[in-house]
Steps between C-alpha positions, in 0.01 A plus 500: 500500500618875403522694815332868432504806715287823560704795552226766611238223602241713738335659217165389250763416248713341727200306695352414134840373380486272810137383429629372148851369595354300775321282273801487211562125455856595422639701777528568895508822642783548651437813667325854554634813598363814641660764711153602684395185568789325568492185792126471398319195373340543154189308577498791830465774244306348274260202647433393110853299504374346871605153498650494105856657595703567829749783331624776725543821399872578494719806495806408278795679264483394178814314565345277715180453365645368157673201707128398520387521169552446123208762400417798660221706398551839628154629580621875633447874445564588210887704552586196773545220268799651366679515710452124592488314187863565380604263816250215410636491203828502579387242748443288203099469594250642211309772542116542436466943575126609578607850535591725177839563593636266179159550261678798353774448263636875501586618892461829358111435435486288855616844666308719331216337657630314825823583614877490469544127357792308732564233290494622125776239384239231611278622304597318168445176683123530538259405275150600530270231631195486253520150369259525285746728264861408671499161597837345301680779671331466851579091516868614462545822725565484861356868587145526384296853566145373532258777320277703668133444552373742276751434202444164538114542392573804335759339264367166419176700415719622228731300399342309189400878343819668555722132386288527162512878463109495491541846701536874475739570742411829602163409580537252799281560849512260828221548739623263754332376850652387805384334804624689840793218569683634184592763768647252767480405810680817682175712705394853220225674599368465120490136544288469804168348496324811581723665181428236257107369587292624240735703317652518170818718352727614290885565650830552353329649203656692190835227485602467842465160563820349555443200271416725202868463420533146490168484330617691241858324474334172422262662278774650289674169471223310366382754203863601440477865529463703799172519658300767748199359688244695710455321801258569757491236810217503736407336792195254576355440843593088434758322744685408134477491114586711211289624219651638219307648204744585225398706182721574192405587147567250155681596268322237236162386453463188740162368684446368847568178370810584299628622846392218696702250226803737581424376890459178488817400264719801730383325809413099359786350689505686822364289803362824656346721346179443330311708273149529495238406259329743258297785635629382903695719751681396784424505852759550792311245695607231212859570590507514849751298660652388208785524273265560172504864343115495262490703208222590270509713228237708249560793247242735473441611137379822588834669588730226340630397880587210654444433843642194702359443875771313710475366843744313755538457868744806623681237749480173300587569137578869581762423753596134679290304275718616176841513743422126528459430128836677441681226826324217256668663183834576702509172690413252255150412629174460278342898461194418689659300801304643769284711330199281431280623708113601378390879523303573821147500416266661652 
């Protein structure tokens, strides 16, 4: 068995990561860190692992910590992993980041919208974790940046247009949904029941979300030219889930069917994520849970633009669910090892 560890394990990631692993049919975990909680049973802080694991929450250097494990997934803030990951991998373990300190290829666009970047040279290592477009190269990298939650529906939403050059470039729109976990564990008054109950909004509008760069980075490389989105996230009173409408004009004369051919060959191969049938839309509460990203797709004639609904779970395929497909890739194991599980429905 291939002994994993969870740097950064306190967190929804880090507890969703755990959820997953725990049932992996290839691998033990090893061990779980977290500074905060450190000396504390797992199963104290969260009762759902009563009686399925005895981990402890430890407190350990990165040095130490890779004498325990082979794979680390480094589920930290995002300017923290950093500063860690160079040591794993020097450590000889492989390296599964949640945070978007290596999703950036240019440190100069990371610290335009983060911070200084600590480990730039490291950066050539990393290959982003979408498998669904970089698989070959995952399987044979040892520092994978695992994609964001809203590129990760945002992107595979487009990814058959842009890869044929069925789109106008100029003319692409995300209106994008998040449950309130997107936004962590860590106590913010906007996240609070009272906040969130019954409410609806907009926030980081007019291009200040910090994924609109790496949004727009995979976007360029799959139509070849460079690409501009507008990108407007908002936030759902839902425990989890994203919903991302997508609209973009053709440049040809194609139906809904045309585009829903594009889909299905794009997407014919890949274990998970599933398109939907003519004239359907998908519905967060088909994904919940699970791995799966749904798709559907329609044109409307009227205006001559596409749009493409796409859905996943924020923490599954938004976060650890898609960190563990990229450990199957890295490690050898079959892609959906541990990720069989059925949506939650109702």
């Amino acid at each position: 068995m291939m002994k994993v560890g969870i740097y950064g394990a306190s967190g929804y990631t880090g507890q969703e990561l755990l959820r997953l692993l725990l049932r992996h049919p290839g691998i033990t975990v090893a061990a779980v860190t977290s500074r905060r909680y450190r000396g504390k049973a797992v199963a104290e802080l969260y009762p759902v692992f009563a009686d399925l694991t005895d981990l402890v929450f430890m407190d350990a250097t990165p040095e130490a910590f890779a004498e325990l494990a082979e794979v680390v997934f480094l589920a930290l803030p995002h300017g923290v992993s950093m500063s860690v990951a160079p040591g794993f991998l020097a450590a000889g373990c492989k390296v599964i980041d949640l945070s978007a300190d290596f999703r950036l290829r240019e440190a100069s666009v990371y610290e335009q919208w983060y911070a200084p970047h600590l480990a730039a040279d490291t950066l050539p290592a990393a290959v982003y974790g979408l498998p669904e477009l970089y698989r070959d190269a995952i399987r044979r990298t040892v520092l994978t940046a695992n994609p964001g939650c809203y590129p990760t529906s945002i992107i595979l939403g487009l990814a058959p247009l842009l890869k044929a050059g069925w789109l106008k470039t100029d003319t692409i729109i995300a209106d994008a949904k998040s449950g309130v976990s997107g936004a962590g564990r860590e106590p913010v008054v906007t996240s609070l029941f009272c906040e969130v109950d019954g409410g609806f909004k907009a926030y980081k509008v007019g291009g200040q979300h910090r994924h609109t760069p790496e949004i727009e980075q995979e976007l360029t490389a799959l139509a070849g030219e460079a690409i501009r989105i507008s990108f407007t996230p908002h936030l759902l009173p839902l425990n989890r889930g994203i919903l991302s409408t997508l609209y973009g004009t053709l440049n040809r004369d194609a139906s809904a069917a045309d585009v829903k051919a594009l889909y299905d060959a794009f997407y014919e191969r890949e274990r998970f994520v599933r398109i939907c049938r003519p004239g359907s839309f998908p519905n967060l509460a088909a994904v919940r849970g699970s791995n799966h990203c749904d798709i559907g797709v329609t044109v409307d004639e009227r205006t001559g633009r596409v749009i493409v609904v796409s859905v996943i779970d924020n923490l599954v395929k938004g976060a650890a669910g898609q960190a563990v497909q990229n450990m199957n890739l890295m490690c050898g194991f079959e892609e959906a090892a541990g990720l069989e599980m059925l949506p939650l429905f109702p």
